[in-house]
C-alpha positions in Angstrom: -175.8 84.7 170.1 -178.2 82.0 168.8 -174.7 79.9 168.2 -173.9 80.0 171.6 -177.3 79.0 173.3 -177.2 75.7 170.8 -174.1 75.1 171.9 -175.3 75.6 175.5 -178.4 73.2 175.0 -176.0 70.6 173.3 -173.9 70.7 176.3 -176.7 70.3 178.3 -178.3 67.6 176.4 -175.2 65.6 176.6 -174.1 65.8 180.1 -177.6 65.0 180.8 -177.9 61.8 178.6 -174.5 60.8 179.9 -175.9 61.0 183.7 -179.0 59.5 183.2 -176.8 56.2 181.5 -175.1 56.1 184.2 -171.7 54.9 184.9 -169.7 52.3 186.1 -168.0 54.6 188.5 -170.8 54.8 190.9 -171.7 50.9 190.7 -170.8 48.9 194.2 -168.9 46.0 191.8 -166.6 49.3 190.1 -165.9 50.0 194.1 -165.1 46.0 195.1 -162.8 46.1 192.3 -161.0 49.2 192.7 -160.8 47.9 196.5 -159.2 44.5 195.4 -156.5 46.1 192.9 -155.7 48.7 196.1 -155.7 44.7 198.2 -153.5 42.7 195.6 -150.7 45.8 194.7 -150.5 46.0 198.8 -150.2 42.2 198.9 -148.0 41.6 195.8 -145.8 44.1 197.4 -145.7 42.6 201.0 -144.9 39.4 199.0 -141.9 40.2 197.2 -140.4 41.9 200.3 -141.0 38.5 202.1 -143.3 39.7 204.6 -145.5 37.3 204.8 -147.3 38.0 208.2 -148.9 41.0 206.9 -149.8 39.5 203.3 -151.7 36.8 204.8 -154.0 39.6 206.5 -154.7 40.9 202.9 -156.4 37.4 202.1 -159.9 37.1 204.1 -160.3 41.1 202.7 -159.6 40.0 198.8 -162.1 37.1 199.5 -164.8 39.3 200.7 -164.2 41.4 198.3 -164.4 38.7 195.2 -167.5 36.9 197.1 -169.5 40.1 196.4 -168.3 40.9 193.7 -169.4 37.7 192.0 -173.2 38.8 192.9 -172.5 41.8 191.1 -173.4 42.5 187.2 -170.8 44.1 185.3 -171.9 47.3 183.9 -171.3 46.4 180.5 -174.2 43.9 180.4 -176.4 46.7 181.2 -174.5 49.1 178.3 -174.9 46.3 175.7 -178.8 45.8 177.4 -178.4 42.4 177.5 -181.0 39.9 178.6 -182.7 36.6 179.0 -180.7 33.5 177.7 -177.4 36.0 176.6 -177.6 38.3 180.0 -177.7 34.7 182.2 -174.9 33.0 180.1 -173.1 36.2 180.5 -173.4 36.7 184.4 -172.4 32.5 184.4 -169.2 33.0 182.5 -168.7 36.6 184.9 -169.3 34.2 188.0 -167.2 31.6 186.8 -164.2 34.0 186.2 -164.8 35.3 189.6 -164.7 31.5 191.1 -161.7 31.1 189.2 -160.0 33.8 191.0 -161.5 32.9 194.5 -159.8 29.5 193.7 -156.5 31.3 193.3 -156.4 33.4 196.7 -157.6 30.4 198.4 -154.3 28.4 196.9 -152.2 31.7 197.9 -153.6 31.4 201.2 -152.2 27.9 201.5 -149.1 28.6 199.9 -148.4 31.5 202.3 -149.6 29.0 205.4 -146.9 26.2 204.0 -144.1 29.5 203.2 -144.0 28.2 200.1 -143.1 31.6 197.8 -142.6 29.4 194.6 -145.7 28.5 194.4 -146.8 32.0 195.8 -145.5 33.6 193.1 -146.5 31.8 190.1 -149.8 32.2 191.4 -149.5 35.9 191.6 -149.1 35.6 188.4 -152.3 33.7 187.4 -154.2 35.9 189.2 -152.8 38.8 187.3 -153.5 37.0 184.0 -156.9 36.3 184.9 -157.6 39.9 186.1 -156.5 41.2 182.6 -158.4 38.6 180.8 -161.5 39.8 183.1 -161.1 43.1 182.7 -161.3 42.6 178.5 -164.5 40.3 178.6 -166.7 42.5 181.3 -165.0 45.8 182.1 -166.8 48.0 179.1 -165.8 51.4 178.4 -165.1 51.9 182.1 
């Protein structure tokens, strides 16, 4: 009997612990970002089907969504507690990765405007990349 109330209080102890962390899941940047991979699979596929028309809709939606998603901290800087000097370099390198991206859509967006789905593509493609490199420097154990 005594076995199953510790392992009843260890249960406890650790779903408790693990919801007073927190967790990425319920941050608004976890939410932008799930909204933008929804955005760029819808896109990507609008893309390669060659209507164009409906994947330049996508693009003012992805920018909102990067634009505040770059405000944003990643939850990993609050798992690793980082702060002063580290936490700001951090959130720079973050933002710049985020700026990075914005710059890509934007180029998509012209690309799209001059139907030019070489160029289209291959930036796809970047943005891609760059989404998988972001996702190993800032994503945590999300």
């Amino acid at each position: 009997m005594r076995i199953k109330q510790f392992a009843v209080t260890c249960m406890c102890l650790i779903s408790t612990t693990a919801f007073a962390q927190g967790s990425c899941e319920s941050t608004d940047l976890y939410q932008y970002m799930d909204d933008l991979k929804t955005e760029l699979k819808s896109f990507s596929f609008e893309v390669k089907t060659g209507n164009l028309t409906s994947a330049a809709t996508r693009v003012d939606v992805m920018l909102e969504l990067l634009n505040k998603s770059r405000e944003e901290e990643p939850f990993l800087f609050r798992e690793k507690d980082l702060a002063g000097e580290e936490l700001a370099l951090r959130q720079s390198q973050y933002q710049q990765g985020i700026d990075r991206l914005i710059g890509n859509i934007k180029k998509i967006e012209t690309a799209i405007q001059d139907n030019n789905k070489a160029e289209l593509k291959g930036l796809l493609s970047e943005v891609g990349k760059s989404r998988k490199k972001g996702h190993r420097a800032f994503n945590g154990d999300c």
